[in-house]
RODO-2510 file (C-alpha; in nm, 4 decimals, decimal comma):
residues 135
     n   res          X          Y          Z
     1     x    -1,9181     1,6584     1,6431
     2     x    -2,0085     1,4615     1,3497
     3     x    -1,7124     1,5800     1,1592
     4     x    -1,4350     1,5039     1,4095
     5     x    -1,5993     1,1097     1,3625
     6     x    -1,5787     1,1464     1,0508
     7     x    -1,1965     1,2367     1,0739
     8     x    -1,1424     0,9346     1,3372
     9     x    -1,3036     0,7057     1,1581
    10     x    -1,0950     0,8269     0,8246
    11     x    -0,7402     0,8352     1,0001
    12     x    -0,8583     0,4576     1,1380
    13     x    -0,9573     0,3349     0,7754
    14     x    -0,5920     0,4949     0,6445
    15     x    -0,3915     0,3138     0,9347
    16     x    -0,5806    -0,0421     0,8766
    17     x    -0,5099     0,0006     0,4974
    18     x    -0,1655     0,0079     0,4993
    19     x    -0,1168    -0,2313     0,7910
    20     x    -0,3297    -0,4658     0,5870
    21     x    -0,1358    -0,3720     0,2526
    22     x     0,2060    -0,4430     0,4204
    23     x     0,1082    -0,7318     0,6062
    24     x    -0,0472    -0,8981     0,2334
    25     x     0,2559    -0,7653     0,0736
    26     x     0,5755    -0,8350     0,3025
    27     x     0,4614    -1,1970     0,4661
    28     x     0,5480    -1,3726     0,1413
    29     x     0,7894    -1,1173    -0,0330
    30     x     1,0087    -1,1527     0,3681
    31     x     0,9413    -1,5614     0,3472
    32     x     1,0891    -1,5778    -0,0658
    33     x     1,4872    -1,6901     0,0369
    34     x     1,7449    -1,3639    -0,0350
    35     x     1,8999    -1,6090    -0,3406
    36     x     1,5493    -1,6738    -0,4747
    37     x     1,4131    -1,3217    -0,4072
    38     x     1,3116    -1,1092    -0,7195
    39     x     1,2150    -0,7270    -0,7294
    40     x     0,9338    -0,7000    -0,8339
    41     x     0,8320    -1,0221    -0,9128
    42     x     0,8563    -1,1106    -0,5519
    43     x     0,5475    -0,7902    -0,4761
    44     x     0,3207    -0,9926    -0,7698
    45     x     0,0177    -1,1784    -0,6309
    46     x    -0,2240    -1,1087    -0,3459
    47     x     0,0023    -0,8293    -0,2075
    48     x    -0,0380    -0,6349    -0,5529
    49     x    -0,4053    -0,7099    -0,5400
    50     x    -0,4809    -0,5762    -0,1717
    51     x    -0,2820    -0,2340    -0,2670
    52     x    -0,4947    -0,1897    -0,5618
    53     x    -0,8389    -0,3078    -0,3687
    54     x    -0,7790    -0,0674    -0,0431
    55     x    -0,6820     0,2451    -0,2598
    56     x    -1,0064     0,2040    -0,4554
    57     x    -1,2082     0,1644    -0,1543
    58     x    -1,0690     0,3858     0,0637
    59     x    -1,1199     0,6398    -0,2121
    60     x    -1,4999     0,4729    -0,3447
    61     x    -1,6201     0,5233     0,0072
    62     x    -1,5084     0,8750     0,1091
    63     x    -1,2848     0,7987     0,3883
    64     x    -0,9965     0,9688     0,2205
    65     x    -0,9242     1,1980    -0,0777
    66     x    -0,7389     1,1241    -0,4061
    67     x    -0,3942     1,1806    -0,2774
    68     x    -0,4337     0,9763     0,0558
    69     x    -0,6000     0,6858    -0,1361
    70     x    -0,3462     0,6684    -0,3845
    71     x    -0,0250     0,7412    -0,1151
    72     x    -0,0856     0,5235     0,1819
    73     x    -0,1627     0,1930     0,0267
    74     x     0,1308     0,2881    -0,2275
    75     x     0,3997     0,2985     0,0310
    76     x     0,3593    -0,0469     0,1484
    77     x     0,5628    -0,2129    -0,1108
    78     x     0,8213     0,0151    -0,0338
    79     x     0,8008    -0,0400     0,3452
    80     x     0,8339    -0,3925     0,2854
    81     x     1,1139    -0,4153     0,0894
    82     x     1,3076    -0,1623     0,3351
    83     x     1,1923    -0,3730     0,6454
    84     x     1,3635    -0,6771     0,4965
    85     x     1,6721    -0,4633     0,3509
    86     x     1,6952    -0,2909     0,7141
    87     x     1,7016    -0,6527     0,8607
    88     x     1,9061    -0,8733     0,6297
    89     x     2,1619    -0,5420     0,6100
    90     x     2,1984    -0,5889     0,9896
    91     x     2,2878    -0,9555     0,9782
    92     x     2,5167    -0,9264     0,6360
    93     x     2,5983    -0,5766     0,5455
    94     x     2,7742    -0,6695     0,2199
    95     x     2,4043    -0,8320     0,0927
    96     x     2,2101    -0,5043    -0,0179
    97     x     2,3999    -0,2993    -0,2256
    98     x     2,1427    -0,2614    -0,4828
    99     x     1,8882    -0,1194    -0,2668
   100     x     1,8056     0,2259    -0,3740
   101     x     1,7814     0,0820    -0,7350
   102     x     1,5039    -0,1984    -0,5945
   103     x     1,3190     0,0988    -0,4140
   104     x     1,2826     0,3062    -0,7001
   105     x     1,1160    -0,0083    -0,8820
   106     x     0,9044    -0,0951    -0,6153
   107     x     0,7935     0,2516    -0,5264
   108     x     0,7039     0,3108    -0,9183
   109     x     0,5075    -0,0488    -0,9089
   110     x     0,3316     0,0556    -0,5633
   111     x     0,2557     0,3881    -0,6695
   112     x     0,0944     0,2740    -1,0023
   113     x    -0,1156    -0,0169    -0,8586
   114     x    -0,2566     0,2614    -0,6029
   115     x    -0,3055     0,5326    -0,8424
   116     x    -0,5207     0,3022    -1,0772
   117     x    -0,7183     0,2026    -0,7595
   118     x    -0,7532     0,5088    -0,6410
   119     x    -0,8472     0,6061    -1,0225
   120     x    -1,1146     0,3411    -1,0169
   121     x    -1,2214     0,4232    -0,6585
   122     x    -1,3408     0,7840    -0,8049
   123     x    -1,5200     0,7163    -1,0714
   124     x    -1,6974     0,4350    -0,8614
   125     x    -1,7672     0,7181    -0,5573
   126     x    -2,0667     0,8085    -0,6716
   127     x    -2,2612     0,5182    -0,6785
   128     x    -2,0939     0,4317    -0,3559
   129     x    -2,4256     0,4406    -0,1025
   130     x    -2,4156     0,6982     0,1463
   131     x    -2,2678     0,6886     0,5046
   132     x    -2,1182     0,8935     0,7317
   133     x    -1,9426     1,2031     0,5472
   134     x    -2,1277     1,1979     0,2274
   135     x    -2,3971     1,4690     0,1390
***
């Protein structure tokens, strides 16, 4: 019984992170105008900081692995920039035609600020105290 909380509570903790991550990320990346707008300087600031901060403590407190800690908060960045790319496609279709070449940048970018949180979440785990999960 204690287990399947445990597994709740982690699948909740995943699903906040990367709502949280997107949310920090896209709000001002989606509010920079399309002339203006800059990949990947548009990701730098608080958006870069929250991936970073939720990999490392979803991964310092045990409520998911390496590979989850490092792969959910790292595909935020990408969801943003897709979200607006989906929606300013719609309106103009000519706009985006450099797309997949802005995805592979930001995916890189997400995927290395997550890794190094999730790097610095693991070393931290064990003087994480102990909760629910941890022996």
């Amino acid at each position: 019984m204690a287990n399947s909380m445990h597994v709740n509570s982690s699948r909740v903790a995943l699903v906040c992170a990367f709502a949280l991550c997107l949310l920090a990320a896209g709000i001002p990346f989606w509010r920079i105008p399309y002339s203006e707008v800059n990949v990947p300087d548009g990701f730098y600031g608080i958006g870069l900081f929250t991936v970073f901060a939720s990999s490392l403590l979803l991964r310092a407190s045990g409520r998911a692995g390496f590979g989850m800690s490092l792969v959910v908060p790292g595909l935020a960045l990408p969801t943003a920039l897709m979200l607006r790319v989906l929606v300013e496609a719609t309106i103009e279709p000519s706009r985006h035609n450099l797309w997949p070449l802005a995805l592979a940048i930001v995916l890189v970018m997400g995927f290395a600020t997550s890794g190094a949180g999730a790097l610095a979440g693991w070393l931290l785990w064990p003087l994480w105290p102990r909760g629910p999960g941890r022996n």
